[in-house]
ZATORBA-351767 format. One record per residue: residue in three letters; x, y, z of N, C-alpha, C, CB in turn. Coordinates in steps of 0.1 Angstrom, whole numbers, padded with zeros to 4 digits. Each point is the difference from the previous one (the first is absolute). Glycine has a CB too. Layout:
type / npx / npy / npz / capx / capy / capz / cpx / cpy / cpz / cbpx / cbpy / cbpz
ALA / X / Y / Z / X / Y / Z / X / Y / Z / X / Y / Z
...
***
This chain:
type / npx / npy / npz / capx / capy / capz / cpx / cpy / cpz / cbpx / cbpy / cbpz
UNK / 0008 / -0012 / 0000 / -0008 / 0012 / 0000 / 0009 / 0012 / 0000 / -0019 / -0012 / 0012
UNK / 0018 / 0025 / -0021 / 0007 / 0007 / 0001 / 0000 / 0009 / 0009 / 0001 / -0006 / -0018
UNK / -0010 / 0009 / 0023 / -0004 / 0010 / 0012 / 0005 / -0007 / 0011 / -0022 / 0009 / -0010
UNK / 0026 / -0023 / 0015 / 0001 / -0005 / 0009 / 0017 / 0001 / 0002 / -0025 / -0014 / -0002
UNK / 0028 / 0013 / -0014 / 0012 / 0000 / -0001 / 0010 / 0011 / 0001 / -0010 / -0015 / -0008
UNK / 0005 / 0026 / 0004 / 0003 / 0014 / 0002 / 0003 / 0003 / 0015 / -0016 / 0006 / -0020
UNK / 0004 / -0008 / 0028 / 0000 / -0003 / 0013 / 0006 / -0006 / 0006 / -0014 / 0004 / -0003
UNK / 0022 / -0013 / 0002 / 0008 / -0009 / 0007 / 0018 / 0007 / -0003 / -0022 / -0024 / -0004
UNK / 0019 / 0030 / -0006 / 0014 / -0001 / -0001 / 0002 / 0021 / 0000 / 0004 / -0032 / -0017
UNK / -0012 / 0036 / 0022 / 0000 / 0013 / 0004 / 0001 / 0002 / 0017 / -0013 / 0005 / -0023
UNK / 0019 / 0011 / 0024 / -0008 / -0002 / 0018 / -0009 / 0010 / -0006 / 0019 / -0005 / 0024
UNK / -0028 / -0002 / -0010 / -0015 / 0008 / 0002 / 0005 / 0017 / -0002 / -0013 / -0020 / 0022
UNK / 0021 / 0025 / -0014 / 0006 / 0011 / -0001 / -0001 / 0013 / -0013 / 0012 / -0018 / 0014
UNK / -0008 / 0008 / -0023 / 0002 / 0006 / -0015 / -0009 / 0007 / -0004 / 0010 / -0016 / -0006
UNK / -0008 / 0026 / 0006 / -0010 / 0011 / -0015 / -0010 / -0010 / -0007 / 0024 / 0017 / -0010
UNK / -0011 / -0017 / 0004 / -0007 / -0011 / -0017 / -0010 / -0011 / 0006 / 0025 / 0000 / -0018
UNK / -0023 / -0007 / 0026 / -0006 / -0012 / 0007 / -0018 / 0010 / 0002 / 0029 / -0014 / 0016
UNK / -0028 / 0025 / -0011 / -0017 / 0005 / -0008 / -0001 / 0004 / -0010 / -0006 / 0006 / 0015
UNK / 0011 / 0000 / -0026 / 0000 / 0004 / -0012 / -0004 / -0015 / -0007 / 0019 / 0023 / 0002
UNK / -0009 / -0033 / -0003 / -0005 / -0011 / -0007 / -0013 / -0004 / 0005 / 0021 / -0007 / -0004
UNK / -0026 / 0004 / 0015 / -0009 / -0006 / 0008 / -0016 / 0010 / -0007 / 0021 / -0009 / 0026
UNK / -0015 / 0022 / -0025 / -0011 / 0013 / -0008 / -0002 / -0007 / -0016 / 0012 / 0028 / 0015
UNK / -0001 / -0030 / -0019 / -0002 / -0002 / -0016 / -0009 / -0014 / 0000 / 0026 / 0012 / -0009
UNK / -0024 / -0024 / 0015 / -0003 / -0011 / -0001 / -0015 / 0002 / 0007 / 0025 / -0011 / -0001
UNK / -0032 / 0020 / 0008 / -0011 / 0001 / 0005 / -0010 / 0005 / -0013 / 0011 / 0004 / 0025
UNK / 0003 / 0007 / -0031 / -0010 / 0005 / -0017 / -0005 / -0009 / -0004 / 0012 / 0015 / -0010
UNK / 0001 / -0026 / 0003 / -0001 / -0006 / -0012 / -0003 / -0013 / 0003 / 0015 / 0016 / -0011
UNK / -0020 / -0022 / 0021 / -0008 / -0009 / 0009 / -0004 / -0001 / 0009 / 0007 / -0006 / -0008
UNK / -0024 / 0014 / 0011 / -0001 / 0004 / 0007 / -0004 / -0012 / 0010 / -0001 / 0023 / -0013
UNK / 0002 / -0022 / 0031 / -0008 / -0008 / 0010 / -0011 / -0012 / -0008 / 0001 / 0024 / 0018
UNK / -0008 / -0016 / -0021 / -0011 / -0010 / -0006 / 0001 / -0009 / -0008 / -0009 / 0014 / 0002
UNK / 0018 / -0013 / -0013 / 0002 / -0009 / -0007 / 0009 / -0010 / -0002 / -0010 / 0013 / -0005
UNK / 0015 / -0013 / 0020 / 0009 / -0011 / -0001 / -0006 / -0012 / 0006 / 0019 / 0016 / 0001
UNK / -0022 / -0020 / -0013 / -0007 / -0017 / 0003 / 0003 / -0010 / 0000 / -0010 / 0005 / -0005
UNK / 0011 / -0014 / 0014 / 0010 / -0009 / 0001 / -0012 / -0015 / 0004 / 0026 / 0022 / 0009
UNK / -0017 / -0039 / -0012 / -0004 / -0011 / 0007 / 0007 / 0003 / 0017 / 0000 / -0018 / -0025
UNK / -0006 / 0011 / 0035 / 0004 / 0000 / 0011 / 0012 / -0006 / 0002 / -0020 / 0003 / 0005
UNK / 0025 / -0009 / -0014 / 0011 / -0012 / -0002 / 0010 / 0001 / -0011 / -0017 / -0014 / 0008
UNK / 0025 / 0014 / -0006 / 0011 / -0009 / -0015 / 0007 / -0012 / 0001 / 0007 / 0020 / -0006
UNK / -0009 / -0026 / -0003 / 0011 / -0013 / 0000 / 0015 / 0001 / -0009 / -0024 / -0016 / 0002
UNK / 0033 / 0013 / 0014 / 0016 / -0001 / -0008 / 0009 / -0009 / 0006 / 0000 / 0021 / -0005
UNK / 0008 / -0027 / 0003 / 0005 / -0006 / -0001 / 0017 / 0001 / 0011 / -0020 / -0001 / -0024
UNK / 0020 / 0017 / 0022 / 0007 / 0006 / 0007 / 0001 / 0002 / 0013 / -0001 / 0006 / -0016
UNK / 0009 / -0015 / 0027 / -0005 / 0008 / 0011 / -0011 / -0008 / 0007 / 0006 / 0022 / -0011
UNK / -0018 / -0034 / 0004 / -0006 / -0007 / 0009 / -0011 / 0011 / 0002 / 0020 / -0016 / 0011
UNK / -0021 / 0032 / -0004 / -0008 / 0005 / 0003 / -0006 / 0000 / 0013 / 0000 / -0003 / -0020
UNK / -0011 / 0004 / 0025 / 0000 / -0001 / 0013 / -0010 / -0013 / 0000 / 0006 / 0026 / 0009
UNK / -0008 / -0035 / -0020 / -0007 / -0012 / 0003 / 0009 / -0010 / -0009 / -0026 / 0011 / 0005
UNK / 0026 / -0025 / -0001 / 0009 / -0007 / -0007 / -0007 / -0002 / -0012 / 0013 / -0010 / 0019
UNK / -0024 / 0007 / -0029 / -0001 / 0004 / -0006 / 0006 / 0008 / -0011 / -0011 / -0008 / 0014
UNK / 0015 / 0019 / -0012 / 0009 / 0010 / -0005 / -0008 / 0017 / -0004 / 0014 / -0026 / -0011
UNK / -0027 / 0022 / 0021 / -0006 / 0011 / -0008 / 0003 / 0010 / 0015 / -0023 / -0012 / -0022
UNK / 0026 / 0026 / 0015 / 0000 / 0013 / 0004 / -0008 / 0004 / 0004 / 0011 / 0003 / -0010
UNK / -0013 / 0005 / 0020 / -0015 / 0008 / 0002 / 0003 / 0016 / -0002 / -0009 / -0018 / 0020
UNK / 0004 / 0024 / -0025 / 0001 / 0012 / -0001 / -0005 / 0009 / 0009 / 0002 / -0007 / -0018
UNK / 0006 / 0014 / 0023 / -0001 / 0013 / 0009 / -0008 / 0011 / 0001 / 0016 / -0006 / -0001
UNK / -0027 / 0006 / 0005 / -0004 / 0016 / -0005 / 0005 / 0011 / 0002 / -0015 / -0007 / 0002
UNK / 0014 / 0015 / -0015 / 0009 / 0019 / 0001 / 0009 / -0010 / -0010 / 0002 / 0019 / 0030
UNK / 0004 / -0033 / -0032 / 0013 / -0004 / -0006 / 0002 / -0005 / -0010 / 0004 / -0003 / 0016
UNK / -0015 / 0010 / -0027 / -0002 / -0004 / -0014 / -0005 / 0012 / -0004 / -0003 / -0025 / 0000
UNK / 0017 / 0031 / -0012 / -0003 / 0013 / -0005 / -0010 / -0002 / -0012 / 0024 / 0010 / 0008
UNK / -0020 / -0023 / -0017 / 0000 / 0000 / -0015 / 0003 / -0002 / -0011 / -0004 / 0007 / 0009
UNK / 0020 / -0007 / -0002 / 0004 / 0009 / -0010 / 0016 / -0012 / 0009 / -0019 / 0036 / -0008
UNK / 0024 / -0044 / -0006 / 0014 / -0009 / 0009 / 0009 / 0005 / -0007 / -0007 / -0023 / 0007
UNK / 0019 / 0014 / -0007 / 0012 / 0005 / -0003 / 0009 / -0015 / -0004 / -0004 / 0026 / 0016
UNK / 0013 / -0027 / -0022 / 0009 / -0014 / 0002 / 0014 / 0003 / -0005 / -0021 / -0017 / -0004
UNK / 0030 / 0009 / 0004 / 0010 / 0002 / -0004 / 0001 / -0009 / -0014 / 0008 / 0008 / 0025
UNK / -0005 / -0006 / -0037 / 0001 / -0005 / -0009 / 0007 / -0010 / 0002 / -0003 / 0017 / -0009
UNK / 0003 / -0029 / -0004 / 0002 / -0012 / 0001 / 0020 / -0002 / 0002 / -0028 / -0007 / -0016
UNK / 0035 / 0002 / 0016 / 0012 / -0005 / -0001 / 0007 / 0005 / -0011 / -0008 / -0017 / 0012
UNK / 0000 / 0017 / -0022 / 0008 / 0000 / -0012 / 0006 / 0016 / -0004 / -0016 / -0022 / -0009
UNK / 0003 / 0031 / 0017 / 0008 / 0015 / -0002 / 0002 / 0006 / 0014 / -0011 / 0005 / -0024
UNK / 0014 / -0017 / 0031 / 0007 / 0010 / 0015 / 0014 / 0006 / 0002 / -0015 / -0014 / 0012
UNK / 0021 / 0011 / -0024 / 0009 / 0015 / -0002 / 0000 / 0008 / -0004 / 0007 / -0007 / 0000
UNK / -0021 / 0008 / -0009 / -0006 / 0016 / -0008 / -0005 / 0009 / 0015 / -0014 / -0012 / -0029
UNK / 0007 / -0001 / 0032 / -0010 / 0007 / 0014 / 0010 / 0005 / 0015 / -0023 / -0021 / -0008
UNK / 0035 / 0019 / 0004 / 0006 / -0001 / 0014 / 0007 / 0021 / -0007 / 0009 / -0042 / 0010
UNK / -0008 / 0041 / -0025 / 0008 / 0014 / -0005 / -0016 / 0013 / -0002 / 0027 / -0018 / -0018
UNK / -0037 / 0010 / 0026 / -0008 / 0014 / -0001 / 0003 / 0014 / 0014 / -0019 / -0020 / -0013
UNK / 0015 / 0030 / 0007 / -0002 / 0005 / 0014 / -0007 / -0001 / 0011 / 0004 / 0008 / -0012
UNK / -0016 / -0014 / 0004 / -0012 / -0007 / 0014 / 0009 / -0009 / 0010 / -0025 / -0005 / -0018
UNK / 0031 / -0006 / 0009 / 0006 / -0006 / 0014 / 0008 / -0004 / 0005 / -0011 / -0003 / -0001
UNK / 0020 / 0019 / -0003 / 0012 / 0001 / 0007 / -0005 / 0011 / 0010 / 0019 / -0007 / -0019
UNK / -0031 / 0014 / 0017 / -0008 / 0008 / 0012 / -0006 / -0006 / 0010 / -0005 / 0014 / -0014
UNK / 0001 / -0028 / 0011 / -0007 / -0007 / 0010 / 0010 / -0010 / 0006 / -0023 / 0003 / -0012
UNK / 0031 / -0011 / 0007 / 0009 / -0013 / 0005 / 0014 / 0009 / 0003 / -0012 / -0023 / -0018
***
């Protein structure tokens, strides 16, 4: 989730940390972030062995993010994005 992710790797502190949070309220707003109560992954087990996730409320913007596959994580490693973030 990109909102979650933003958040995690900001401090609360930060300016920008409301400026993004303002932009992401525009351009998705509360309401429409509609979500299953659940995901299934594989990752992590989850908090049921099963493997399914529960989702958090407030903790689904909309809107995810990922890191590209293997084959161009040396294009992805020479952007500015994420040599700003990593």
């Amino acid at each position: 989730d990109l909102q979650g992710y933003i958040e995690a790797i900001c401090d609360e502190k930060d300016p920008l940390l409301d400026k993004f949070r303002a932009q992401m309220g525009k351009a998705f707003p509360t309401e429409s972030r509609l979500h299953t109560p659940s995901f299934y992954s594989v990752y992590g087990l989850g908090d049921a062995p099963n493997g399914m996730h529960t989702i958090e409320d407030g903790k689904y913007s909309g809107v995810t993010t990922s890191a590209p596959c293997e084959r161009f994580a040396p294009e992805w490693a020479q952007t500015s994005w994420y040599r700003a973030t990593h």
